[in-house]
PDB file of N, CA, C, O and CB in Angstrom:
ATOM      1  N   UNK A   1      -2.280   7.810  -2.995  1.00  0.00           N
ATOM      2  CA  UNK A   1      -3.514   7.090  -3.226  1.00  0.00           C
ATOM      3  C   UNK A   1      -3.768   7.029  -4.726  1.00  0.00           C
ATOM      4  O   UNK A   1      -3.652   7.926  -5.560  1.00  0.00           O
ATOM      5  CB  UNK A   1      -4.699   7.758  -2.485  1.00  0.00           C
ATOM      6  N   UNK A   2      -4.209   5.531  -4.900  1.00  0.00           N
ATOM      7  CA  UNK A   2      -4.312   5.668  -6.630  1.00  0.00           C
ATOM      8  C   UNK A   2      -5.909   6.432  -7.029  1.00  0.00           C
ATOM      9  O   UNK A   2      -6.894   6.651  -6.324  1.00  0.00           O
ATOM     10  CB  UNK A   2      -4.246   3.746  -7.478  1.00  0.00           C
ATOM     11  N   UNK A   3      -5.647   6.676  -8.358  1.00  0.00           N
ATOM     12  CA  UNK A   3      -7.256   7.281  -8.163  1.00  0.00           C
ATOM     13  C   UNK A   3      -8.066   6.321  -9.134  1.00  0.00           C
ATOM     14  O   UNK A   3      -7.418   5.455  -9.721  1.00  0.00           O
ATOM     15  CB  UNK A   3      -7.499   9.147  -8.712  1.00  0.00           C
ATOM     16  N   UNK A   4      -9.441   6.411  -9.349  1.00  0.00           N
ATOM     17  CA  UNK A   4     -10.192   5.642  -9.900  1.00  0.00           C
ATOM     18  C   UNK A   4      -9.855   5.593 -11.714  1.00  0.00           C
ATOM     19  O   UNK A   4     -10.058   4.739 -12.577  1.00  0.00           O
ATOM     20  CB  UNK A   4     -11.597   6.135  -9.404  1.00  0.00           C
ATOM     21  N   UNK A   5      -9.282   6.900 -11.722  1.00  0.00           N
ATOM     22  CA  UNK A   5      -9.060   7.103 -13.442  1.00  0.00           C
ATOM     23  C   UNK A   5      -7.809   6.353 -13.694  1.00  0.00           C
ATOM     24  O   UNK A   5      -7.415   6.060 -14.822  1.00  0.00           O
ATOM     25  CB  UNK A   5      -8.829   8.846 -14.038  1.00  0.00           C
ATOM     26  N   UNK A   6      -7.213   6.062 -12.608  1.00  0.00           N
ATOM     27  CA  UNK A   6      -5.446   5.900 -12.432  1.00  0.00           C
ATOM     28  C   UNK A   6      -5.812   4.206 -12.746  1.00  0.00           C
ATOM     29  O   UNK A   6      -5.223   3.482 -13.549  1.00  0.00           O
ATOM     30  CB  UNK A   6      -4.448   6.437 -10.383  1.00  0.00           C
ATOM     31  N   UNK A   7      -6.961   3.839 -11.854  1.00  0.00           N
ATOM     32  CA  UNK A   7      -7.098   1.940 -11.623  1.00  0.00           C
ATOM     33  C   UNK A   7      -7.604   1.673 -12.594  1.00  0.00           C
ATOM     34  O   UNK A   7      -7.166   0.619 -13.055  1.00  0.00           O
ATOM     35  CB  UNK A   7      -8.015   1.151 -10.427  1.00  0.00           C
ATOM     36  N   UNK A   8      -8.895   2.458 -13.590  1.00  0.00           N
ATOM     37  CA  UNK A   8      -9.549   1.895 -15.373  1.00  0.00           C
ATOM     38  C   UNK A   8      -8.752   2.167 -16.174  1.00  0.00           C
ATOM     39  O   UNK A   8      -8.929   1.659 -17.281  1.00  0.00           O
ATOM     40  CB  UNK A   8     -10.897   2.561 -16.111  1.00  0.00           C
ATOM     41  N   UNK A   9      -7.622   3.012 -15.999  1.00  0.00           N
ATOM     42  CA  UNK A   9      -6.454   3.061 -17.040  1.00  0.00           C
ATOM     43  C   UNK A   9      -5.745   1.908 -17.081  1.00  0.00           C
ATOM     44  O   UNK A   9      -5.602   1.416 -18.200  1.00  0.00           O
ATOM     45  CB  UNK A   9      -5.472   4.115 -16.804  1.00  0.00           C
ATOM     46  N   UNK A  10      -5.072   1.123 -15.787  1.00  0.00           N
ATOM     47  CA  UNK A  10      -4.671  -0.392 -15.602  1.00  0.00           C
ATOM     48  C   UNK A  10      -5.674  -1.320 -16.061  1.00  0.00           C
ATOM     49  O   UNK A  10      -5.549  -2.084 -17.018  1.00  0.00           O
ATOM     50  CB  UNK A  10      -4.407  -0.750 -14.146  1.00  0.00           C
ATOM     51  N   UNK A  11      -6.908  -1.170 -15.138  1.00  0.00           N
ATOM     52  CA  UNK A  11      -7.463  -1.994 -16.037  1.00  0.00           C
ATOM     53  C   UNK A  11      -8.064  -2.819 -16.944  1.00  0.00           C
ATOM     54  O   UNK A  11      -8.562  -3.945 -16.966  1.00  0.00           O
ATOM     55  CB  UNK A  11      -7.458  -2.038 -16.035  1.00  0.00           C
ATOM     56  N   UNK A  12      -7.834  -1.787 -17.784  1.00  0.00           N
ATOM     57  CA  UNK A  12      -8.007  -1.525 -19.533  1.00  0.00           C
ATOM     58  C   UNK A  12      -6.977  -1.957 -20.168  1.00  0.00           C
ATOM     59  O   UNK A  12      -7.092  -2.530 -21.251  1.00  0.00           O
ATOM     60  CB  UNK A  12      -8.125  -0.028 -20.071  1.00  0.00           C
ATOM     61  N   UNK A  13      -5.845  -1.750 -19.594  1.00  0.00           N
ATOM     62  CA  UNK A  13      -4.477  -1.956 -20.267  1.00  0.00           C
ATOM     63  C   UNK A  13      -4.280  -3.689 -20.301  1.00  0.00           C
ATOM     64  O   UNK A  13      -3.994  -4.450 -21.226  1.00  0.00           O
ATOM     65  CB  UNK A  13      -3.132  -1.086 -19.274  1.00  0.00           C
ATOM     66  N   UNK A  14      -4.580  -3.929 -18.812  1.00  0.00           N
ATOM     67  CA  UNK A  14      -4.150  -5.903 -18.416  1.00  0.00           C
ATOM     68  C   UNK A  14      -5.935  -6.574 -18.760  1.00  0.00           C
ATOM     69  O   UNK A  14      -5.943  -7.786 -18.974  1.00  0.00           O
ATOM     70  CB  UNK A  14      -3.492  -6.335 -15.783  1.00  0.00           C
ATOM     71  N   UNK A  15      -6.817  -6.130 -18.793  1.00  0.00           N
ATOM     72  CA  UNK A  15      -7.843  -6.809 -18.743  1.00  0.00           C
ATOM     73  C   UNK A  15      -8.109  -7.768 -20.120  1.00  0.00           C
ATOM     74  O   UNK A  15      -8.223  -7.069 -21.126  1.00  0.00           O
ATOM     75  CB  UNK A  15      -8.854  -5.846 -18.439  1.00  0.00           C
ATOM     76  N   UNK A  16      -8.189  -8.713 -20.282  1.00  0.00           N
ATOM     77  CA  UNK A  16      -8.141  -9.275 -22.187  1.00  0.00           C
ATOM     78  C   UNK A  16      -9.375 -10.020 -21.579  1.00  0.00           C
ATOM     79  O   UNK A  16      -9.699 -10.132 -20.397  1.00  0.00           O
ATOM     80  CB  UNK A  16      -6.422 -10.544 -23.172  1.00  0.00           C
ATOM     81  N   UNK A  17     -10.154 -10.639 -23.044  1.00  0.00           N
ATOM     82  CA  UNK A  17     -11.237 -11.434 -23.010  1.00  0.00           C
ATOM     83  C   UNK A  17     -10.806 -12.529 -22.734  1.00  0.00           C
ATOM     84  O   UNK A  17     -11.771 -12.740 -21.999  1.00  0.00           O
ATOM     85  CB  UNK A  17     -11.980 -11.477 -24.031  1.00  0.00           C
ATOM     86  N   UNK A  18     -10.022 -13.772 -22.612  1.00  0.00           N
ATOM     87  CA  UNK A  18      -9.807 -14.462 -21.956  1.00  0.00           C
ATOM     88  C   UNK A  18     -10.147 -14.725 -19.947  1.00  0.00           C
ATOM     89  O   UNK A  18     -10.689 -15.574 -19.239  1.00  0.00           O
ATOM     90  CB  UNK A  18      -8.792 -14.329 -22.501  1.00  0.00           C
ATOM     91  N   UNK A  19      -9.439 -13.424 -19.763  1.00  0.00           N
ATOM     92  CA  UNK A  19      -9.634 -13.065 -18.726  1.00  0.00           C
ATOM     93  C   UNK A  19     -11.086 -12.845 -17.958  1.00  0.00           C
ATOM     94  O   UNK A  19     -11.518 -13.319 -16.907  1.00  0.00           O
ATOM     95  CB  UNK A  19      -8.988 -12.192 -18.831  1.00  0.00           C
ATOM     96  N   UNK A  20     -11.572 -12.068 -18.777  1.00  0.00           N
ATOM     97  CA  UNK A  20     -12.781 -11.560 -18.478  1.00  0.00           C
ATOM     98  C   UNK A  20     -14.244 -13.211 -18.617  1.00  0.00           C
ATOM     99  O   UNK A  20     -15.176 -13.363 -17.827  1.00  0.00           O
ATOM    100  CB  UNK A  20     -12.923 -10.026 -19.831  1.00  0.00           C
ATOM    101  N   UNK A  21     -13.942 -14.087 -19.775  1.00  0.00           N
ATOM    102  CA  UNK A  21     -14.517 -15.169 -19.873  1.00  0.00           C
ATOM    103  C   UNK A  21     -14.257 -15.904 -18.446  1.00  0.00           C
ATOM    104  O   UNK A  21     -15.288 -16.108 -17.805  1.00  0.00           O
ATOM    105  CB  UNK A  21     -14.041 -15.850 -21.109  1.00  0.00           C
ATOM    106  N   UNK A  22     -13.165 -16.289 -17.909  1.00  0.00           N
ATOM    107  CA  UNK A  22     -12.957 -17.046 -16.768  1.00  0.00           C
ATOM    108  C   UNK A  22     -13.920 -16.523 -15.904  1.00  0.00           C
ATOM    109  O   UNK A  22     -14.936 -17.149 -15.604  1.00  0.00           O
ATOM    110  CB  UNK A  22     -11.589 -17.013 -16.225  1.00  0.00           C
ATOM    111  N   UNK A  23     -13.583 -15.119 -15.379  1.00  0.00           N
ATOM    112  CA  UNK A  23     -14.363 -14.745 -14.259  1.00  0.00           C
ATOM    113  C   UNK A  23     -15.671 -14.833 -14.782  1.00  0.00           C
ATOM    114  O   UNK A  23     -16.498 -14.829 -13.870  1.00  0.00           O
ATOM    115  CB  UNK A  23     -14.043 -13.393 -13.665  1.00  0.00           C
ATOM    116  N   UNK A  24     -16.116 -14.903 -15.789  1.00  0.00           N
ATOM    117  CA  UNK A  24     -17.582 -15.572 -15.898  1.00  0.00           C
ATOM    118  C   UNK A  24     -17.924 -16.316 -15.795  1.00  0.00           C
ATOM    119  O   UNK A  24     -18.938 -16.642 -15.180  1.00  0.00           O
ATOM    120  CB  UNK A  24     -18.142 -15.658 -16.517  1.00  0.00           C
ATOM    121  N   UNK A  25     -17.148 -16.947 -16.412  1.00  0.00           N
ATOM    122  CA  UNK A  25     -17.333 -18.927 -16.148  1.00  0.00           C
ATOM    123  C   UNK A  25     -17.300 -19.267 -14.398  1.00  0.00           C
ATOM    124  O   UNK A  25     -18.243 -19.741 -13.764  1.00  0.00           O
ATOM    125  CB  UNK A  25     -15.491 -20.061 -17.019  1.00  0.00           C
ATOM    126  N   UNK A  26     -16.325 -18.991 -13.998  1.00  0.00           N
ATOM    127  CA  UNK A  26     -15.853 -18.488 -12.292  1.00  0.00           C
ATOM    128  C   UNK A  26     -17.368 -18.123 -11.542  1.00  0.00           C
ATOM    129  O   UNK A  26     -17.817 -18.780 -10.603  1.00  0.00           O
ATOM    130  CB  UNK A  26     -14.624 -16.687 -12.273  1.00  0.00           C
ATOM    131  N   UNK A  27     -17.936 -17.138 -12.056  1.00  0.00           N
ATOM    132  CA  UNK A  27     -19.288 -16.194 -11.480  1.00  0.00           C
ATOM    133  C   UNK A  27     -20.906 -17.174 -11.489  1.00  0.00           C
ATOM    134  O   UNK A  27     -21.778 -17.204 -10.620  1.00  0.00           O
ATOM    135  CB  UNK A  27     -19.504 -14.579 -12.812  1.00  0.00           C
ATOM    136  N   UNK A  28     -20.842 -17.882 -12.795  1.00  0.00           N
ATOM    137  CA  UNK A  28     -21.737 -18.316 -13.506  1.00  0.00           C
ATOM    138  C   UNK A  28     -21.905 -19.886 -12.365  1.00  0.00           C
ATOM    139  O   UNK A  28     -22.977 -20.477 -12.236  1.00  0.00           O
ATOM    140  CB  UNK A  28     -21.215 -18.378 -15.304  1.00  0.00           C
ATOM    141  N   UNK A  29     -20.694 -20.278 -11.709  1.00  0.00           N
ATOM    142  CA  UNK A  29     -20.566 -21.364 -11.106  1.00  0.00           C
ATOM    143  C   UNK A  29     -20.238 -21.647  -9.945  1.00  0.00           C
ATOM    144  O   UNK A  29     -19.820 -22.652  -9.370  1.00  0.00           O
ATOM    145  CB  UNK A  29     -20.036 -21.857 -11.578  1.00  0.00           C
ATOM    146  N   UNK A  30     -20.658 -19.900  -9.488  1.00  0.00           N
ATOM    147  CA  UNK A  30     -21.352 -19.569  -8.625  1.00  0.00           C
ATOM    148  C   UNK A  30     -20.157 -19.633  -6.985  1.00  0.00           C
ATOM    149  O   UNK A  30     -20.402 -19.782  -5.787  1.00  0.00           O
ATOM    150  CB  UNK A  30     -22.740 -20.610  -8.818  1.00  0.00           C
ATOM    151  N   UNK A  31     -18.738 -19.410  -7.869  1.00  0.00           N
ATOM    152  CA  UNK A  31     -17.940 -19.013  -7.380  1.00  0.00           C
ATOM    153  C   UNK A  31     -17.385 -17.610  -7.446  1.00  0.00           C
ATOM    154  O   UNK A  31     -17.864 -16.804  -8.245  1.00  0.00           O
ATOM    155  CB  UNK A  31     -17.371 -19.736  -7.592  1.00  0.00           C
ATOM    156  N   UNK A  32     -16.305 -17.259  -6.564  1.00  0.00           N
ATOM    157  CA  UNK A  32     -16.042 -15.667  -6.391  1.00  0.00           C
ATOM    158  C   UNK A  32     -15.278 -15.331  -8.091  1.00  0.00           C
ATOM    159  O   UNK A  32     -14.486 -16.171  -8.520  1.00  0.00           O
ATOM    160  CB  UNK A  32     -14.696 -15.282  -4.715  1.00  0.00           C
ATOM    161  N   UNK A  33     -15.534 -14.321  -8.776  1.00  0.00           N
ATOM    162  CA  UNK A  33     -15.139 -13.922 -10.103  1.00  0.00           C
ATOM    163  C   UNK A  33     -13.745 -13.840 -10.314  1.00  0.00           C
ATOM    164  O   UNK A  33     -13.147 -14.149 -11.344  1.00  0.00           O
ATOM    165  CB  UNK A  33     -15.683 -12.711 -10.437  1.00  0.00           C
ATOM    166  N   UNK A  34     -13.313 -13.437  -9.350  1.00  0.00           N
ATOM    167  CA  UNK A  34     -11.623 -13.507  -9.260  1.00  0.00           C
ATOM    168  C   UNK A  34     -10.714 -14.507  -8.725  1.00  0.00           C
ATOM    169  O   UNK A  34     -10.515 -14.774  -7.540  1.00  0.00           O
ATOM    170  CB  UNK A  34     -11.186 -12.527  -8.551  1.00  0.00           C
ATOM    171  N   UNK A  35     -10.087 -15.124  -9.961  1.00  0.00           N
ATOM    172  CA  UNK A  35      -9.219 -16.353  -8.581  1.00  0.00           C
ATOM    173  C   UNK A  35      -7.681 -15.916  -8.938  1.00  0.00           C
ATOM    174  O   UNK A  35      -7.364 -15.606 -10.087  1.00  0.00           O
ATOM    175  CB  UNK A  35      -9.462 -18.705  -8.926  1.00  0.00           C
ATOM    176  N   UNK A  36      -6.698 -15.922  -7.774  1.00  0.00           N
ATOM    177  CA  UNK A  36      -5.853 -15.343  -8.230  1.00  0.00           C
ATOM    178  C   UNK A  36      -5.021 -16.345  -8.435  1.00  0.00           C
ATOM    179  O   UNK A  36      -3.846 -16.047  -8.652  1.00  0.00           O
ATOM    180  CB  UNK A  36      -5.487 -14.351  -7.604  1.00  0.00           C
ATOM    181  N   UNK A  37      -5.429 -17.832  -8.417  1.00  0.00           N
ATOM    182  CA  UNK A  37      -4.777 -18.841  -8.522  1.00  0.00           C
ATOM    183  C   UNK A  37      -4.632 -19.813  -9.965  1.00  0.00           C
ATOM    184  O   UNK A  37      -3.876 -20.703 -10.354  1.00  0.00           O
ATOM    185  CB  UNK A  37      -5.274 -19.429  -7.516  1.00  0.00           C
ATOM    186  N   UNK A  38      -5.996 -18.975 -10.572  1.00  0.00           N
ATOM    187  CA  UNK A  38      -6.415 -19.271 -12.022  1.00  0.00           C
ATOM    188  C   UNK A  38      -5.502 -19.170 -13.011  1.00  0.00           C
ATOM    189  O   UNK A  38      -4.717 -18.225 -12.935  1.00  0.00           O
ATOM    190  CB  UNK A  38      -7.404 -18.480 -12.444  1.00  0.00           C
ATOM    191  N   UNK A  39      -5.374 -20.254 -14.333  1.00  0.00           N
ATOM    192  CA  UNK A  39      -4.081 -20.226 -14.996  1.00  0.00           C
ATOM    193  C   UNK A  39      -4.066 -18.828 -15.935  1.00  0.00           C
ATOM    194  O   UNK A  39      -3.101 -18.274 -16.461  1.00  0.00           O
ATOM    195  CB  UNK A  39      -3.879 -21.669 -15.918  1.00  0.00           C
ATOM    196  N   UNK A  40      -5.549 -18.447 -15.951  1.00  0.00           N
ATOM    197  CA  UNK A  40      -5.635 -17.476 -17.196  1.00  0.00           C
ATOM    198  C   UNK A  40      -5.315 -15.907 -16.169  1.00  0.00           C
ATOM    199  O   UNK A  40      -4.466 -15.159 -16.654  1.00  0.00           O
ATOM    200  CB  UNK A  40      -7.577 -17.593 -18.198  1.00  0.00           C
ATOM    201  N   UNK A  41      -5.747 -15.610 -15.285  1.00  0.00           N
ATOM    202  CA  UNK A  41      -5.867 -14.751 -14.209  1.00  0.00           C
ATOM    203  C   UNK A  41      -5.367 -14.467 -13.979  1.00  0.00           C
ATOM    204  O   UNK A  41      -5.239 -13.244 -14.040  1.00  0.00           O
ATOM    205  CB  UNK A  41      -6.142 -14.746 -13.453  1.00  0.00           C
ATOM    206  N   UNK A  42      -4.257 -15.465 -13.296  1.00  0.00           N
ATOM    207  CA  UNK A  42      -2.839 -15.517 -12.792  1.00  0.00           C
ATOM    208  C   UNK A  42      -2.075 -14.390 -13.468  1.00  0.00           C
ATOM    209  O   UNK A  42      -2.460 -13.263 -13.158  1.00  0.00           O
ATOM    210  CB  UNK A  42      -2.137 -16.938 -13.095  1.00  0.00           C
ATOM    211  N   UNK A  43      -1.160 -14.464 -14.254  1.00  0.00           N
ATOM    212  CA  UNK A  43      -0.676 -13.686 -15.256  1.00  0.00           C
ATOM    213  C   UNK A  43      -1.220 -12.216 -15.093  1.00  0.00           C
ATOM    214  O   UNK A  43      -0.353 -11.389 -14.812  1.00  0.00           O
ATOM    215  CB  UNK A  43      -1.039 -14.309 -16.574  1.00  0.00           C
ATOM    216  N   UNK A  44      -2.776 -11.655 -15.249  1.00  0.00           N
ATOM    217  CA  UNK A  44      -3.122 -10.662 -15.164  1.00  0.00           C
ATOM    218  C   UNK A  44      -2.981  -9.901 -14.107  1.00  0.00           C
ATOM    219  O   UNK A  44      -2.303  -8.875 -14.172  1.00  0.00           O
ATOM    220  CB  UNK A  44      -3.970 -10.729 -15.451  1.00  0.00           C
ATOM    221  N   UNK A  45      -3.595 -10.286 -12.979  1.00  0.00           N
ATOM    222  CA  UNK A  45      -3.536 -10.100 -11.986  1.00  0.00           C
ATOM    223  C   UNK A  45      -1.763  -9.585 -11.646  1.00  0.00           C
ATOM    224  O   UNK A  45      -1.414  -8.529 -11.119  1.00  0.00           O
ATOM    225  CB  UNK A  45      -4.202 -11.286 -11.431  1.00  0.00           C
ATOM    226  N   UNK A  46      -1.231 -10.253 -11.940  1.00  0.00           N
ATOM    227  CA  UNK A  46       0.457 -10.119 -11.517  1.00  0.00           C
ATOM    228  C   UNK A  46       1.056  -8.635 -12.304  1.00  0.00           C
ATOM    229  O   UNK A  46       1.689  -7.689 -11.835  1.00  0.00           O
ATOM    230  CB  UNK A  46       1.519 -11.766 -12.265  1.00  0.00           C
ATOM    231  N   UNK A  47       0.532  -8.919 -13.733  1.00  0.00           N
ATOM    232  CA  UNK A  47       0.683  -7.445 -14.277  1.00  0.00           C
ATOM    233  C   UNK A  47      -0.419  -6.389 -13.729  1.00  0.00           C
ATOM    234  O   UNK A  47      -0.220  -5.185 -13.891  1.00  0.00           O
ATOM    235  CB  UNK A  47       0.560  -7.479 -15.922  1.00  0.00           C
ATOM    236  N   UNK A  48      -1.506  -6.830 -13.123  1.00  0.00           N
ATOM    237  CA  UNK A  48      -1.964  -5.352 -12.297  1.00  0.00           C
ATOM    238  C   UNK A  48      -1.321  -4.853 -11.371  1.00  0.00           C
ATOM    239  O   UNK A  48      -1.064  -3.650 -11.347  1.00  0.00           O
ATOM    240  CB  UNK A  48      -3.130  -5.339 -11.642  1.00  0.00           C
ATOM    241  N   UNK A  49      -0.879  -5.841 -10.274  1.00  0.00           N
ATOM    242  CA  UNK A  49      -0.484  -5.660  -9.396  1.00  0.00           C
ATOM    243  C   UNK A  49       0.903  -5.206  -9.537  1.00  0.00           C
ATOM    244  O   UNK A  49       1.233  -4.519  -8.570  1.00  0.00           O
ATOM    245  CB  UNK A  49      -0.762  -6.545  -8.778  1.00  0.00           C
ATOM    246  N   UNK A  50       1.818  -5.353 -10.405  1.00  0.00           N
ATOM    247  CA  UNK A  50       3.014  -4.068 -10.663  1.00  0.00           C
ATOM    248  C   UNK A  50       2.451  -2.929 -11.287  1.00  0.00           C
ATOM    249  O   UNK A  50       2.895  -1.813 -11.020  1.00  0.00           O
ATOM    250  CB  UNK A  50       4.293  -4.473 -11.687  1.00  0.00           C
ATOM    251  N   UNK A  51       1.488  -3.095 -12.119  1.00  0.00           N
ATOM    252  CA  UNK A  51       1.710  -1.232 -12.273  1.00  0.00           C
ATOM    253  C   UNK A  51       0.928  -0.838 -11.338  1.00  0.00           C
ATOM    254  O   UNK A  51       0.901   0.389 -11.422  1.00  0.00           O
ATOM    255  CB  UNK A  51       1.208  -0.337 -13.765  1.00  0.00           C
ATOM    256  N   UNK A  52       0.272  -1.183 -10.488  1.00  0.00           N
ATOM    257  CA  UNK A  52      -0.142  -0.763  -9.495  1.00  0.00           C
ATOM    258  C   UNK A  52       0.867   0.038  -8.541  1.00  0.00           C
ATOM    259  O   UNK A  52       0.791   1.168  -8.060  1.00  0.00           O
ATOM    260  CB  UNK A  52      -0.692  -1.772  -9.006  1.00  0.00           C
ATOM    261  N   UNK A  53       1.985  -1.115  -8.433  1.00  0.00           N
ATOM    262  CA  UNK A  53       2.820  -1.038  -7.295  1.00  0.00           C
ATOM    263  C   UNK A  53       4.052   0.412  -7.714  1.00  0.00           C
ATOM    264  O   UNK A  53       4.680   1.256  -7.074  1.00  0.00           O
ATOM    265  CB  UNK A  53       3.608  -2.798  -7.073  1.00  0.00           C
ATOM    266  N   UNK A  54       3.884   0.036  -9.091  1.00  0.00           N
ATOM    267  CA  UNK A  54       4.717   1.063 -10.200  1.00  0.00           C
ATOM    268  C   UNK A  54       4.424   2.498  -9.753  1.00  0.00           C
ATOM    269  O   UNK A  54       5.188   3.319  -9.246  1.00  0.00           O
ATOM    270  CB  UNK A  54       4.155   0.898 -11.945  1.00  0.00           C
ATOM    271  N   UNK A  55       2.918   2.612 -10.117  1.00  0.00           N
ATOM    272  CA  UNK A  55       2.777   3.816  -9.900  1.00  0.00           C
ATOM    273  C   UNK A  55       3.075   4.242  -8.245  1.00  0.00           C
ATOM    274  O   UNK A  55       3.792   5.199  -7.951  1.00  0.00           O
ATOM    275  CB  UNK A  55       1.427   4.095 -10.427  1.00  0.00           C
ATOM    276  N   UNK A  56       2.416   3.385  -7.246  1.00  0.00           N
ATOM    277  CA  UNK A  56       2.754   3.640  -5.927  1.00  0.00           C
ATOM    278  C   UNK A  56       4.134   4.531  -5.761  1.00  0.00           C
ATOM    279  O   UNK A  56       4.462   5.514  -5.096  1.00  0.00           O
ATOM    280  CB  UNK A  56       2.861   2.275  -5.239  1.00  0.00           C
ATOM    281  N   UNK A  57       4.788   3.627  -6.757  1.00  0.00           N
ATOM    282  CA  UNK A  57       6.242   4.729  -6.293  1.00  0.00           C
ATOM    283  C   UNK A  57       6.915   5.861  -6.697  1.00  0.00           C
ATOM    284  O   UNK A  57       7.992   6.433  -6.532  1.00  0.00           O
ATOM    285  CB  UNK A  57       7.270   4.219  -6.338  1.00  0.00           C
ATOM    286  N   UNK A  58       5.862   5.968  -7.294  1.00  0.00           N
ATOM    287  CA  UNK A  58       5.972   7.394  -7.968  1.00  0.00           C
ATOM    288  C   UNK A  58       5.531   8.202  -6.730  1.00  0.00           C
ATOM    289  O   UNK A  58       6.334   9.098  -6.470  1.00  0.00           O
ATOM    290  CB  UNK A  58       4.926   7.672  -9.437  1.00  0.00           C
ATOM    291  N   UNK A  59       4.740   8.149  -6.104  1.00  0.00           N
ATOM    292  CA  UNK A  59       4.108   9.063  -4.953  1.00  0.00           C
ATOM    293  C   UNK A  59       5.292   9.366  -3.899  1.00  0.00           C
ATOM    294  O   UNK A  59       6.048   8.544  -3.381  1.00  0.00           O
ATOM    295  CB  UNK A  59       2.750   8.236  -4.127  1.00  0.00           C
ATOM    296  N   UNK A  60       5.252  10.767  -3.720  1.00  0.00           N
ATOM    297  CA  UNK A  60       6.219  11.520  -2.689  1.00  0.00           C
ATOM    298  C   UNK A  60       5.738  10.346  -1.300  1.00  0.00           C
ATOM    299  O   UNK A  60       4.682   9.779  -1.021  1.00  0.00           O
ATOM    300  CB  UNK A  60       5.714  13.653  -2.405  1.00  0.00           C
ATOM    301  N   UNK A  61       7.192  10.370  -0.639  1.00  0.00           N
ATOM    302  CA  UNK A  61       7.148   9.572   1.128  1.00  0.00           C
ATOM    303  C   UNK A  61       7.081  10.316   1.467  1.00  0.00           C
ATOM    304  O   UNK A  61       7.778  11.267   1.114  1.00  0.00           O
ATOM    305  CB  UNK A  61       8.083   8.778   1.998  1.00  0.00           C
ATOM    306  N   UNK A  62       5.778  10.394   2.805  1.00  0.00           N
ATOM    307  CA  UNK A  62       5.700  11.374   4.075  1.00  0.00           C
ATOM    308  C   UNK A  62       4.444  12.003   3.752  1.00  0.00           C
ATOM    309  O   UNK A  62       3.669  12.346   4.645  1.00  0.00           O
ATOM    310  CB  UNK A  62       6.986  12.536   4.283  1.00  0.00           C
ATOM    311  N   UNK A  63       4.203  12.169   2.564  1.00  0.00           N
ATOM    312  CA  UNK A  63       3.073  12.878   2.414  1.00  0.00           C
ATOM    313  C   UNK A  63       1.686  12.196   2.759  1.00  0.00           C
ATOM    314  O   UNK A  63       1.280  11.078   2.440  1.00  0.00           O
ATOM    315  CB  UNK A  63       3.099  13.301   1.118  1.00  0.00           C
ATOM    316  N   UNK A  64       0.870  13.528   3.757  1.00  0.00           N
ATOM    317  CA  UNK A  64      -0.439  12.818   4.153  1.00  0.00           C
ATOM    318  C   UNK A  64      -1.580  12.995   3.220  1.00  0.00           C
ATOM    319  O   UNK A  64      -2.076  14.099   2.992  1.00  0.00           O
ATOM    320  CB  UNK A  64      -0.911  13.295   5.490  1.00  0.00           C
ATOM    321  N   UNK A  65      -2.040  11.738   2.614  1.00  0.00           N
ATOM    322  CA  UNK A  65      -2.805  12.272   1.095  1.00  0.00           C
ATOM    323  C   UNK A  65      -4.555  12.591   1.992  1.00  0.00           C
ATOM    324  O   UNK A  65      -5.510  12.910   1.283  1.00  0.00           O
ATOM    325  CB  UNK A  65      -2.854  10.454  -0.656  1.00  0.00           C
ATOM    326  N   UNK A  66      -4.694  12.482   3.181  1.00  0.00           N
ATOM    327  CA  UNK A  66      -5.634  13.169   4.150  1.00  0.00           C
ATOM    328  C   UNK A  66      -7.000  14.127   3.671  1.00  0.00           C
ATOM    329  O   UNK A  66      -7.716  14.653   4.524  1.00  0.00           O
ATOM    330  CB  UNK A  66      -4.697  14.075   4.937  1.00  0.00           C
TER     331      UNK A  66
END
């Protein structure tokens, strides 16, 4: 399980003001803040989602994190 310090460390790392402007612009217009289809987003999103997946595999198989 990732932890919360594990997910603001990502993202801090992928988050840029570009990024962060869209989902405003996105929010402001009264659509959902995240599009994962967005040209600026896109990109980010894709690098969250590997180190996400990155770290995932670092975690022992079998283990019940329970």
């Amino acid at each position: 399980m990732i932890s919360v310090e594990q997910l603001a460390e990502i993202l801090n790392k992928e988050l840029n003001k570009e990024f962060l402007e869209a989902a405003i612009e996105l929010y402001n217009d009264g659509d959902s803040p995240i599009d994962p289809e967005h040209p600026v987003m896109e990109q980010v999103l894709d690098k969250m989602a590997e180190s996400i997946n990155d770290l995932m595999d670092t975690f022992p198989i079998g283990v019940d994190y329970d």
